[in-house]
C-alpha positions in Angstrom: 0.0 0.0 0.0 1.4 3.3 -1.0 0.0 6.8 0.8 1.3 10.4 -0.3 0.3 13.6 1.4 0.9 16.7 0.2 -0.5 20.6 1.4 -1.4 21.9 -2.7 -1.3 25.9 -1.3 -4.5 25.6 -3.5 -6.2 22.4 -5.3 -6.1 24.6 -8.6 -2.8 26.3 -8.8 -1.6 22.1 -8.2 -3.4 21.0 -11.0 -2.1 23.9 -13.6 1.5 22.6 -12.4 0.7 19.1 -13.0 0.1 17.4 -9.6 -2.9 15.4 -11.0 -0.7 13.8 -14.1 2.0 12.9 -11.3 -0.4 11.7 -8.8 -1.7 8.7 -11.1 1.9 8.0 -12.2 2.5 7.2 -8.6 0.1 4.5 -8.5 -0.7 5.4 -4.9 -3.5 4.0 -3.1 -4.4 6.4 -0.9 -3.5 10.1 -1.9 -4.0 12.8 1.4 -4.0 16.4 0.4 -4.8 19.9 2.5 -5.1 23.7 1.7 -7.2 22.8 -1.3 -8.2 26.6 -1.2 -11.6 25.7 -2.8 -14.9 24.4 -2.7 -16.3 21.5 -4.5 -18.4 23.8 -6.9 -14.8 25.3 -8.2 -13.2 21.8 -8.7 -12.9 20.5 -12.1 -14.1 17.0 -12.6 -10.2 15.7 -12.6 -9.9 17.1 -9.2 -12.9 16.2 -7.9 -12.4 12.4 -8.9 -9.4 11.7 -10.9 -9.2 8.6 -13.2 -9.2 5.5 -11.1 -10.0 7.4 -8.0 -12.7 8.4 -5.5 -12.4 12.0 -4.2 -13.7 12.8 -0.6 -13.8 16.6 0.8 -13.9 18.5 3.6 -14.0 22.2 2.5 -13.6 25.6 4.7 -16.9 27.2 4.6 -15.0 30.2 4.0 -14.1 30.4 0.5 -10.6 29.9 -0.7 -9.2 28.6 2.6 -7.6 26.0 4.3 -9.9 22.3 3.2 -8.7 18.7 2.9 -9.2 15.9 0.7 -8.4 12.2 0.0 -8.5 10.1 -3.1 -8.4 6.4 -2.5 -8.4 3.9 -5.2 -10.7 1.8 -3.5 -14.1 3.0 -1.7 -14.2 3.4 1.3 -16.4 1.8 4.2 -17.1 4.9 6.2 -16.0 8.7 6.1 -15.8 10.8 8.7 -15.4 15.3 8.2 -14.7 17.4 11.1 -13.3 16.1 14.9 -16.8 17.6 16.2 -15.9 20.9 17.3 -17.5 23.4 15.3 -14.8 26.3 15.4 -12.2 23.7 13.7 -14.8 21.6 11.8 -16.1 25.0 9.7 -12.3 25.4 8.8 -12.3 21.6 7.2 -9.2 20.4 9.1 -9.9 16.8 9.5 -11.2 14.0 7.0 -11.1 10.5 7.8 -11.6 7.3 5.7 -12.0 3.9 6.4 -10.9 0.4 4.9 -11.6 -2.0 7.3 -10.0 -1.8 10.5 -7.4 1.2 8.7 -8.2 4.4 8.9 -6.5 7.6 6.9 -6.9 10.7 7.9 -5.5 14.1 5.9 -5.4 16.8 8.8 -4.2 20.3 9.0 -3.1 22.0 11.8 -3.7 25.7 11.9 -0.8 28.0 11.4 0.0 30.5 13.7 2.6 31.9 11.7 0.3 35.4 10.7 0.2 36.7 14.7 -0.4 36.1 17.6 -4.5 35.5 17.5 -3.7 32.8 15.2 -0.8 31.7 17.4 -3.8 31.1 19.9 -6.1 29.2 17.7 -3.1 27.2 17.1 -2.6 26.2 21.0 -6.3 25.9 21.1 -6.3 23.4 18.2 -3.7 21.2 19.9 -5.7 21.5 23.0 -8.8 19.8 21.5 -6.9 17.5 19.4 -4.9 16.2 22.2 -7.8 14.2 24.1 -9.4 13.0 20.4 -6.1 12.0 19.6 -6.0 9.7 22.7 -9.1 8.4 22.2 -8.1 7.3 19.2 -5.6 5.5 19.8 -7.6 3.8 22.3 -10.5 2.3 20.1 -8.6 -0.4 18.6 -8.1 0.5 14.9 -5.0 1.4 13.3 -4.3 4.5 11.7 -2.4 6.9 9.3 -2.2 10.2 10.1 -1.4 12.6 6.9 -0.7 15.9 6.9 0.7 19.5 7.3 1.0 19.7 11.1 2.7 23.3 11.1 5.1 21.9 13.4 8.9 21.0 13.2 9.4 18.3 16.2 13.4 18.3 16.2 16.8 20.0 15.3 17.1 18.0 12.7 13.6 18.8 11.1 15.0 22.5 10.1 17.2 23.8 8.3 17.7 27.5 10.7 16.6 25.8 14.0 18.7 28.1 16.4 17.3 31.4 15.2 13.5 29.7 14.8 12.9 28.5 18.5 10.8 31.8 18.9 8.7 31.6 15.4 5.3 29.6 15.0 6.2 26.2 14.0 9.2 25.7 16.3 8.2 27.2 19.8 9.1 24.8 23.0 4.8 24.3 23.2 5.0 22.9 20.1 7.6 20.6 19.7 6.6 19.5 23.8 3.0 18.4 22.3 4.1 16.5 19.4 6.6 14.6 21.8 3.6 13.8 24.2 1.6 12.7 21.4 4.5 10.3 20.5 6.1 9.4 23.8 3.2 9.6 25.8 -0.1 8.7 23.4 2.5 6.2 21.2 1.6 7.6 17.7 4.7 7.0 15.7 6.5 9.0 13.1 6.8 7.0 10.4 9.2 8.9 8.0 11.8 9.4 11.0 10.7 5.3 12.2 12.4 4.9 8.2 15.2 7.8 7.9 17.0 9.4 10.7 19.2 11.8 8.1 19.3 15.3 8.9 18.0 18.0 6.0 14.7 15.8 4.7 12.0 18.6 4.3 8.8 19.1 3.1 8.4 23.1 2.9 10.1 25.6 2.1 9.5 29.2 2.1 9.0 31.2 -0.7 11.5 34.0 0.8 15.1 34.3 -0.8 16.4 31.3 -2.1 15.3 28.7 0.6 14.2 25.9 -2.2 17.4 26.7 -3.9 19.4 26.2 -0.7 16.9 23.6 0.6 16.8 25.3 3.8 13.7 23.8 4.6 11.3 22.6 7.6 9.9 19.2 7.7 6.5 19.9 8.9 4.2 17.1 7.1 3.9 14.0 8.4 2.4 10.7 8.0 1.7 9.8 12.0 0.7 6.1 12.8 -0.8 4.1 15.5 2.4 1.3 16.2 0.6 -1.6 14.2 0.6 -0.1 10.8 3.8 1.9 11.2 5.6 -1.4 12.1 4.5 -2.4 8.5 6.3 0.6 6.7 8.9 -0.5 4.2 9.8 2.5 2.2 9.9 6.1 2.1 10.9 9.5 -0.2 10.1 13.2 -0.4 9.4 13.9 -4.1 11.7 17.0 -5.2 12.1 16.7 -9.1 9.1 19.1 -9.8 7.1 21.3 -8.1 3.6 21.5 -7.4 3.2 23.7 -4.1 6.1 25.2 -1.4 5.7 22.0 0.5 7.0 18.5 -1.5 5.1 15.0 -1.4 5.4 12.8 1.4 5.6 8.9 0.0 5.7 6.2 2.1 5.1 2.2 1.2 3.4 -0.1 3.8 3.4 -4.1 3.7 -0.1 -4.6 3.7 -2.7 -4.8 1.5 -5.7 -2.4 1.3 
């Protein structure tokens, strides 16, 4: 089983730079994407479902923001929008799908990177998700995680980390909650479960020359309850080409959707 997740900065500026032709060269089967900028009724009929796959949404109700999606190749036995708190679930931050006793999520975190009210919807965020987080983890599925979390856990998932440690993304708050969701709820981190080398990113600001000098954050993940991670066999970050300023996440699972 192969699952990519990506954050498009918008579903249709993606699709003009070719994301959707890549996507089905991949052969993926299950394809997590967020910040599809868009709602269903400005989606062409490739993005809504492209060839071979079904397309699931969870749109902002505000118009050209935030919104995640998923394209599986097979249907799925249930779907899930929203965590159930209306402040996140209006922003469409959370869609789950489910294959059995797997689950794939795409999720994204809020930024707090505009100011400091955003900084606090950010803390607030984590807050909530925390406890629905544990919960999860205690109802006896297994799950993949996907997606733009807005935070970089470690040194090594920055380029700049020593003049970052008082920026949105990399505050001591931040990086402590992501290691209590690993050390202390047990979700895993499966690209770093695969690859401990230092300067593996996945965005990249648009400032300077930081894609040039890949002076990057690693700030998507694909985050797994033990079972399913223990089954991951392969991973990259797709580079050649661009489709957004963050790069595809790949990673390949032993087991069988």
């Amino acid at each position: 089983m192969r699952v990519i997740t990506l954050n498009l900065n918008g579903i249709r500026s993606a699709a003009r730079k070719g994301f959707f032709d890549w996507m089905r060269r991949q052969d993926a089967d299950v394809v997590c994407v967020q910040e599809i900028r868009a709602q269903e009724d400005q989606c062409t009929r490739q993005m809504l479902g492209p060839r071979g796959y079904y397309g699931y949404f969870h749109c902002a109700e505000r118009k050209g923001y935030a919104g995640v999606a998923i394209y599986a190749k097979k249907q799925p036995d249930k779907v899930r929008l929203g965590i159930g708190i209306p402040d996140f679930d209006v922003e469409g931050r959370y869609l789950q799908v489910d294959f059995g006793t797997l689950s794939v999520v795409s999720v994204y975190l809020p930024s707090g990177s505009s100011g400091p009210e955003r900084q606090k919807v950010k803390f607030h965020f984590m807050d909530e998700f925390y406890p629905f987080l544990k919960k999860l983890r205690g109802d006896g599925r297994d799950y993949i995680l996907c997606g733009d979390w807005n935070i970089a856990h470690r040194e090594i998932d920055l380029k700049n980390w020593r003049s970052n440690q008082k920026n949105s993304g990399f505050l001591p708050e931040e990086r402590a909650w992501l290691t209590k969701v690993f050390d202390e709820l047990g979700w895993v981190d499966v690209f770093r479960k695969l690859n401990q080398r230092p300067e593996q990113y996945t965005w990249w600001s648009n400032r300077g020359q930081a894609w040039a000098k890949n002076v990057g954050w690693r700030i998507d993940y694909q985050i797994a309850t033990p079972g399913i991670a223990a089954k991951a066999k392969d991973e990259s970050i797709y580079k050649r080409k661009r489709f957004s300023d963050h790069a595809p996440l790949l990673i390949d699972y032993d087991f069988d959707l």
